[in-house]
N, C-alpha and C positions, 0 to 999 in steps of 0.2 A: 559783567559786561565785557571785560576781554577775553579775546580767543584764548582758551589753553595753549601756552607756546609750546609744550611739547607735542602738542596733537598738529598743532598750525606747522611745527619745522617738518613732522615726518609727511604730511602733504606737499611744504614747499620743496622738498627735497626730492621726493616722488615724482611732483610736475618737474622739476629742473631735470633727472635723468629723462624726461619721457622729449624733453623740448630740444632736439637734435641737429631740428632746421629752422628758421624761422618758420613762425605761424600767423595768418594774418590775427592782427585783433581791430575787427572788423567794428564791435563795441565803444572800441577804445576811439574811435577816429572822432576829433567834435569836428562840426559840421564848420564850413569854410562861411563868414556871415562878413560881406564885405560892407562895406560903411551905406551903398545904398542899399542892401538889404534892411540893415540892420536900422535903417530909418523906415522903412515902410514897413515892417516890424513894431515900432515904435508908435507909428502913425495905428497903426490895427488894435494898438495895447491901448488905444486914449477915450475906445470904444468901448473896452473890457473890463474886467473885476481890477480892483486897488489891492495892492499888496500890502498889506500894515507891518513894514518893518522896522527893526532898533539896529542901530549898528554900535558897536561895541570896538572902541580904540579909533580916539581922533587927532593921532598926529598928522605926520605929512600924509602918508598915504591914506589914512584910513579919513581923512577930512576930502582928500581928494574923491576917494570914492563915492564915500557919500555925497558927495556933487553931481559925480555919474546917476546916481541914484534917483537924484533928487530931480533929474534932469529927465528920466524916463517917464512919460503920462502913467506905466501900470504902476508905481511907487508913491506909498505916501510913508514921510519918515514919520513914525510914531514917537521914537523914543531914542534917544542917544544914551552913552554911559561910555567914559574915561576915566580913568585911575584916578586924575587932578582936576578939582572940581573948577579953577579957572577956566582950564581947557574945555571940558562940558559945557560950560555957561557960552563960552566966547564962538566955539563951533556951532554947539546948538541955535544961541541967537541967531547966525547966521542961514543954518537951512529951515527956521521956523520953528523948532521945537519949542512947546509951551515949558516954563520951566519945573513945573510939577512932573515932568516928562525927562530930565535930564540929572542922570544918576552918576553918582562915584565913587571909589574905594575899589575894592576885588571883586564884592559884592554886587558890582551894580551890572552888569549882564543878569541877572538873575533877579534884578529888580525890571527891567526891560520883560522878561518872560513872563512875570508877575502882574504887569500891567495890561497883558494881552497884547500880542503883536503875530502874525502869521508866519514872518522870519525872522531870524538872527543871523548879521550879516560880521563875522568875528576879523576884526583887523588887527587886533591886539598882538601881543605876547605868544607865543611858536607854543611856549612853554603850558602856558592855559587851554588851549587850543582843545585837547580831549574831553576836560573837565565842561567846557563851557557845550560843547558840540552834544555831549553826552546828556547834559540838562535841558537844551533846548529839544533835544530828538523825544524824550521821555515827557516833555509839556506839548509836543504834538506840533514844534514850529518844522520848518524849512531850515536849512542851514547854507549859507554862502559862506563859504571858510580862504582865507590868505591861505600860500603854502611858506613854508613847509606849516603842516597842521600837526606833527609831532617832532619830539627831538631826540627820542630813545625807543628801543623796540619794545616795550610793554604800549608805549603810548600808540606807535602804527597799528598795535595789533586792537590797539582797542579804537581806533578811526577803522580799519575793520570791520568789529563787529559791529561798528555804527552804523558800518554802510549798509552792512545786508539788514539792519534793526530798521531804516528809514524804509529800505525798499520796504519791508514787511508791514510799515506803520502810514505805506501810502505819501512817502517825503523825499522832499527833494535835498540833497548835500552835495554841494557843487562844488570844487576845490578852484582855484581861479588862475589857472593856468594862463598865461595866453602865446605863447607861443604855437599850439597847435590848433589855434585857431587862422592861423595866416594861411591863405589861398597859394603862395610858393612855395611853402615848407611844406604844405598837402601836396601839391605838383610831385615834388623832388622824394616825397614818402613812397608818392606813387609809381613813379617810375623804378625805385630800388626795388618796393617788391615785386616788379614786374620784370624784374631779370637785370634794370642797365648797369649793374657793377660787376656782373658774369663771375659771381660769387665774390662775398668779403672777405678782405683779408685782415684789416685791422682799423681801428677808430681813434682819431685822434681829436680831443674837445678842452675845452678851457674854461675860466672862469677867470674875472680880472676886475675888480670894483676896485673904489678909491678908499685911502683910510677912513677908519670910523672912529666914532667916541669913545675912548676908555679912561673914565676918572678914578680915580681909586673910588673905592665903598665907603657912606656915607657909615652912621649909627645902623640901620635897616638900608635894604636895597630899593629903598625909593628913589637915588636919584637914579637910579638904571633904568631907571622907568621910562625915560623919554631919551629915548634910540641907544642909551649904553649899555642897553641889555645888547644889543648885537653882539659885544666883543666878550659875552658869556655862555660858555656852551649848552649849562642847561636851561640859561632861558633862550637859545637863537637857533642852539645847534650844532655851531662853529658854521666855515664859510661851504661845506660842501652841502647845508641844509639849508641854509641861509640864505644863498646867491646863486650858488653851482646847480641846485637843483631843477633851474630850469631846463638849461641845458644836461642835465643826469636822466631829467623825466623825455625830455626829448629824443636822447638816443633810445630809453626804453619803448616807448612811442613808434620810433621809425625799424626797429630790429624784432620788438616783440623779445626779445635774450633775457633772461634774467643771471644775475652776477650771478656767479659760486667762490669766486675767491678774490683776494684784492690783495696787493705788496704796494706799501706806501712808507713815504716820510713826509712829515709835516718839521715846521720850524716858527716860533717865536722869533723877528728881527726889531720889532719896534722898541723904540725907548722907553725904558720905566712902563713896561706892561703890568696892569693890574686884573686884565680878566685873561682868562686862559685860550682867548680865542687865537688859532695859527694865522700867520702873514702870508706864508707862502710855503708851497709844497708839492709833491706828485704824486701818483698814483697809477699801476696797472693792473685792469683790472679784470679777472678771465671772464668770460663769457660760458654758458652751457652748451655752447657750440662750439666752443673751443676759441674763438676770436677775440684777438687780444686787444685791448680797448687801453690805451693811456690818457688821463685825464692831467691836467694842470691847474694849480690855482695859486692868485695871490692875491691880498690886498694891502697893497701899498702903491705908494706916488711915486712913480717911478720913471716913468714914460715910457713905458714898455710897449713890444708889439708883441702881443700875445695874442692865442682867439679867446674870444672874450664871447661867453654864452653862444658858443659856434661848435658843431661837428663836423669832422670830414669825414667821410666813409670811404675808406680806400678797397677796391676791388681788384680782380686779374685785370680788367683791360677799359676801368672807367673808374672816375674819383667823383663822390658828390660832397654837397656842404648842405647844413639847415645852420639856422641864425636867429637869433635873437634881434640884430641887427647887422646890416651888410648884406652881400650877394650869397645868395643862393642858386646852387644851379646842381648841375650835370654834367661833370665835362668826359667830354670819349665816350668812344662806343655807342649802340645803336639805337639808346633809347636820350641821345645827349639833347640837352634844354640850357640854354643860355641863360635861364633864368631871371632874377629881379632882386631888386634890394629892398631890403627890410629897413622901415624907416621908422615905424608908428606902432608897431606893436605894442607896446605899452600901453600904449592909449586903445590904441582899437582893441586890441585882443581883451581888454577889461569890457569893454563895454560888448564887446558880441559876448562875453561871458554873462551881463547883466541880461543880456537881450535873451539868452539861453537858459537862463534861471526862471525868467518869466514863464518863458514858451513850458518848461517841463512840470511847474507848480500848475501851471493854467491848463495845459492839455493833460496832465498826470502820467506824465515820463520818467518815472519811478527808477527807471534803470541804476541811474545816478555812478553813470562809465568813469567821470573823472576819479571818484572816489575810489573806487576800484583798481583803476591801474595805478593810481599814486601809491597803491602799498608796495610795489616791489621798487618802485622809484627812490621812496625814502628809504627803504630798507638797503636799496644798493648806495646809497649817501651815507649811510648808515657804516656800510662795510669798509667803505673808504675811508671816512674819517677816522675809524679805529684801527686800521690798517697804519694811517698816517702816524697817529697820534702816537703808537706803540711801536711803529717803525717795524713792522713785521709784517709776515705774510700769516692771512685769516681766511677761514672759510667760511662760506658766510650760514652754515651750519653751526659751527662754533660761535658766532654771534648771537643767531637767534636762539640757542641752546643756553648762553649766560644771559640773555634778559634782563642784560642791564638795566636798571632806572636811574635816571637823573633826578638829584635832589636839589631844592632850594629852600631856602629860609627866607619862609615869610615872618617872622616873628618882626614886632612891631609896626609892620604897614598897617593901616586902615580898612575897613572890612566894609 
């Protein structure tokens, strides 16, 4: 099922010398789907085929989602499944699930595929993510996947070949960005590839969440289960796959560049740390264009002013910004846009992403773009965080050449 990384490096290495200027990636754009679209949209789907999905990981977000879900006419939840069978029962009751229909353990995604459903919608664990995407693709579901959907390079390359395995199988694997679904941050894409920075010269972006949970390890890593996996690298990632990567997949998104090299340091500040996740840290990181890109990130309570899932693009004779939240614009120069602020994207960019899942299962838009660019997105998070970790400068040849895997010890959880 995974690409050969030595076959996959001397291609990506191939395309990185071949990629000199920016290139549009024209594929890669999702479509701008503002909220009254995305209602009459809505309103079209309540005429149309039922989607029989499971969704798989119902903490905060993944219960929120599935509310989204539940909230679409083309959605019917068939089947839920959570590690903690409270949390299944208690969720499930909630959006209707029969309870012969609400699974738990490791195993229960797998039990959802089992029961017949047309999608798997994975909110779970970073760390599952391939495993579970890979089962559903080979039972012939759909897949709507959380990112980051890997958290080491054997795992991107095998989201990979699951992409091109869905296109081939007629499937839709949608990765659930929502950032480049906002109507500004397309604006402001739009105008830099249409000349307004009069070439870039360097990028400067961020990343800034508030502390998370890190308890020591129980007997088994079940209580990491409900959110303290974040502060563990091989189940979350660390914070540049974790949090950063929306703003990482954005600049890839708005340049088209893929990394070649990264110089970083990361650092441990918290008290009494028990998972090996970084607090705070930096990184520069080249571009195959040669444009030097520094990123930042921390998480801690600090009251800091940092950008926080924000880019600038700085150019000869005009600066832009794209955002996760806040202003976005263009400022200088001849293509300058005063721009908007970003308010809702979480919320909306989920739900034009649900709205968009529909539209490519139901029309058969196999394409499946998000999945696709997300490989050089995680692999450039990828370059970072190991740059940071080992406080060195890496190529990101050298990365995909070691093909690190991340291990975890399942031993005693529940199956």
């Amino acid at each position: 099922m995974t690409a050969g990384p030595s076959m996959t490096r001397r291609r990506f290495v191939e395309q990185t010398a071949a990629a000199g200027a920016v290139t549009p990636l024209v594929a890669g754009t999702s479509a701008a789907v503002t909220p009254q679209a995305s209602a009459a949209a809505e309103r079209a789907a309540s005429s149309g085929p039922k989607l029989r999905i499971g969704v798989v990981g119902l903490g905060g977000r993944g219960s929120w989602i599935a509310g989204l879900f539940k909230q679409h006419p083309g959605y019917e939840i068939a089947a839920v499944a959570d590690y903690f069978e409270d949390t299944v029962n208690k969720v499930g009751e909630k959006l209707g699930v029969p309870p012969n229909k609400r699974f738990s353990g490791l195993s229960g995604y797998q039990r959802i595929l089992d029961s017949g459903v047309d999608a798997l919608v994975l909110e779970n664990i970073s760390y599952f993510f391939p495993e579970q995407s890979a089962a559903a693709i080979d039972a012939g579901c759909h897949v709507y996947v959380a990112k980051p959907f890997a958290v080491d390079v054997p795992g991107v390359f095998a989201m990979q070949a699951l992409a091109k395995k869905a296109t081939e199988k007629r499937l839709c694997l949608l990765v659930d960005y929502q950032l480049p679904t906002d109507p500004a941050n397309q604006e402001v894409r739009k105008r830099i590839r249409e000349g307004a920075l009069d070439g870039l010269a360097h990028i400067l972006s961020g990343g800034m969440c508030g502390p998370l949970p890190d308890p020591p390890v129980g007997p088994t890593i079940e209580n990491l289960f409900r959110r303290a996996w974040y502060s563990h690298i091989a189940l979350g990632g660390d914070l540049q796959l974790l949090y950063d990567i929306h703003i990482i997949d954005g600049v890839r998104w708005v340049t088209g560049q893929r990394a070649v090299a990264a110089s970083g340091y990361s650092r441990i500040v918290r008290s009494n740390p028990h998972g090996d996740r970084a607090d705070c840290g930096g990184v520069v990181i080249e571009l195959a264009d040669g444009t030097c890109w520094t990123h930042t990130t921390q998480c801690l309570q600090n009251n800091a002013f940092l950008l926080n899932l924000s880019a600038d693009f700085m150019g000869r004779k005009a600066t832009a910004r794209i955002a996760y939240w806040g202003k976005v614009f263009v400022r200088g120069g001849a293509k300058h846009y005063s721009g908007a602020t970003s308010s809702a994207i979480y919320a909306d960019g989920a739900k034009a992403n649900i709205v968009e899942f529909y539209r490519c299962v139901t029309e058969g838009d196999f394409s499946n773009v998000t999945a696709h660019r997300s490989i050089d997105g995680h692999l450039t998070a990828i370059l970072a965080r190991e740059a940071m970790r080992r406080r060195t400068r890496l190529t990101m040849e050298e990365v995909i050449k070691e093909n690190k895997k991340l291990e975890v010890d399942l031993r005693g959880l529940k199956t």
